[in-house]
C-alpha positions in Angstrom: 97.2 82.2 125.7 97.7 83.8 122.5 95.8 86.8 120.6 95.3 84.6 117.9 93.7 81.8 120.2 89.2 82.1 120.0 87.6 79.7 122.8 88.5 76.8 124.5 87.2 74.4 122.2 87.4 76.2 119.1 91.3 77.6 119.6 92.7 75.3 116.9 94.4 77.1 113.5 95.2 75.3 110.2 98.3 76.7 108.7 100.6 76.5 105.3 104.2 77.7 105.3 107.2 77.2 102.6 109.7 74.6 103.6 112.9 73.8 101.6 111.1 70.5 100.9 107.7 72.0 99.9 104.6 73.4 101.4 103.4 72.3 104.8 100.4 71.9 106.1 100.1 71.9 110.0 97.8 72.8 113.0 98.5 74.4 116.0 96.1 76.1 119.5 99.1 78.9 119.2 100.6 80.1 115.2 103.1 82.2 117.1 104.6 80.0 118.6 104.8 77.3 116.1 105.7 79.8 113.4 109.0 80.7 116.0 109.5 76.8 115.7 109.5 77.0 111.7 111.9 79.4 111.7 109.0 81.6 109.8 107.8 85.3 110.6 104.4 84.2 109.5 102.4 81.2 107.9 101.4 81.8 103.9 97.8 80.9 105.2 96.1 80.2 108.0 92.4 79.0 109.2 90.4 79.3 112.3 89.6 79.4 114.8 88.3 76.1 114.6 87.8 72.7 117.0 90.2 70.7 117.1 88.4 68.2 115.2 87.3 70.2 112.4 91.0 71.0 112.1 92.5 67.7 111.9 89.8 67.5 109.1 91.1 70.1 107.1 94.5 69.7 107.6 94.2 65.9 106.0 92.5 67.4 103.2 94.9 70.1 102.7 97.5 67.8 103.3 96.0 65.3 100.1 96.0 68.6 97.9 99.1 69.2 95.1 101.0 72.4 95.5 99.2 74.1 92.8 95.8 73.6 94.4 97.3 75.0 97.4 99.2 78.1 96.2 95.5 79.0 94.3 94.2 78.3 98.3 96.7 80.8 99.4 96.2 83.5 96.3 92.6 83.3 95.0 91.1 82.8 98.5 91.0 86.8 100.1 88.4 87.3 97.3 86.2 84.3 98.0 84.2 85.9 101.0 84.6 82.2 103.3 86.3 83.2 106.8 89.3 82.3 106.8 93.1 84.3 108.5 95.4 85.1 106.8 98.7 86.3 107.9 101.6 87.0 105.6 104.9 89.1 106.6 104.2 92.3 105.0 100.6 92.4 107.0 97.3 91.0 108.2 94.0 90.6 105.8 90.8 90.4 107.1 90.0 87.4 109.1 87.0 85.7 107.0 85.6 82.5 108.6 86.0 78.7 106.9 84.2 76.7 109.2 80.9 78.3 110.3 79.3 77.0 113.4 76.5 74.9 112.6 
């Protein structure tokens, strides 16, 4: 299991990384390892932990976002105080939570 991974349920991450055809949108139960598959140190953004249902949610809406909203996702949101990982290759934020358990 990775460091990255929270729960059994709730081990699900919501990520963004530059591709030569754009920015994608993806989720994985282990960002290590999928990041290794992108050929990426890190993603530009990432969410979670979450379930995997609340990340197939997000995901579809990032997914339906342009690439300006998303690059202002990945720049404005440190600031915004919602929990949410991020994980760029010159360091680790804070991890602030999107999806609070209800």
């Amino acid at each position: 299991m990775s460091l990255l991974c929270g729960g059994f349920m709730d081990n699900w991450w919501v990520y963004i990384v530059e591709k030569k055809t754009g920015l994608y949108v993806g989720i994985t139960t282990d960002l290590e390892n999928r990041m290794r598959q992108h050929g990426q140190p890190a993603p530009l953004y990432y969410e979670g932990p979450v379930s995997k249902s609340d990340a197939l949610k997000r995901e579809r809406t990032l997914k339906g976002w342009s690439r300006k909203k998303k690059l202002e996702l990945i720049t404005k949101a440190p600031s915004q105080g919602k929990t949410v990982s991020f994980y760029r290759s010159e360091g680790v934020l804070p991890v602030i939570k999107v999806f609070p358990k209800k």
